[in-house]
N, C-alpha and C positions, 0 to 999 in steps of 0.2 A: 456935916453929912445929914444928909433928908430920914427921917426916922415914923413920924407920925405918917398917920392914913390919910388926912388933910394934906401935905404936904408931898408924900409920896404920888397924891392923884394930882395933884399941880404937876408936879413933877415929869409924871407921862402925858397928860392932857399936854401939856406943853410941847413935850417933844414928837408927840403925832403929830398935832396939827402943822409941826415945820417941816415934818417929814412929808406930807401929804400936801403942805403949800395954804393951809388951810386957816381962819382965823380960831381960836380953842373954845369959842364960843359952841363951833361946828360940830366940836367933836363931844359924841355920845359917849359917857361911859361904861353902858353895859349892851354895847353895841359889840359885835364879835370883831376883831383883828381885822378879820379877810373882809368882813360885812364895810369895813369904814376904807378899805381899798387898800391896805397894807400887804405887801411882796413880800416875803423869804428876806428880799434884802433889807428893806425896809423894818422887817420883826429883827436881823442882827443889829439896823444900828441901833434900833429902840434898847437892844438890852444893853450895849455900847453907855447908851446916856445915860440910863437909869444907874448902873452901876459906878461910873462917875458920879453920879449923885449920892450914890448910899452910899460907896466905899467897900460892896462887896459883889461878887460875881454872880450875876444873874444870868442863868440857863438859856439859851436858845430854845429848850424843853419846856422850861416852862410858860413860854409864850403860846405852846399849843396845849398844855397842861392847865392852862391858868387864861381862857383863848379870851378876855374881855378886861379893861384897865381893874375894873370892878373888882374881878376875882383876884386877878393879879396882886392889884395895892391888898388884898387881906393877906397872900399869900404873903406877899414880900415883909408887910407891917408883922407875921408871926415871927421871921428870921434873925 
């Protein structure tokens, strides 16, 4: 299970960029959710993968609590 802040921003860097079709090179970190072209549906399966990754349930809420991978991986690396 993905634990460190290195690893948790691979981790979503990762699964934006397939979400969006995009190579992870593309994708900004401290760019906002909606700013990088992310849907509603698109923020459910993001938390989908990540929590496959961590091994624990990541909010819906917090996608717009936490609206940038940036914020998020501190958020998630505190849990």
């Amino acid at each position: 299970m993905v634990r460190s802040r290195a690893a948790l921003t691979t981790t979503a860097v990762t699964a934006v960029a397939e979400l969006l079709g995009v190579d992870a090179t593309a994708v900004c970190t401290d760019a906002p959710f909606a700013d990088l072209g992310l849907s509603s549906t698109q923020l459910a399966r993001l938390t989908a993968r990540l929590e496959d990754a961590m091994g624990f349930e990541v909010s819906l809420t917090a996608m717009y609590d936490y609206p940038d991978i940036d914020q998020l991986v501190e958020y998630l690396a505190m849990r």
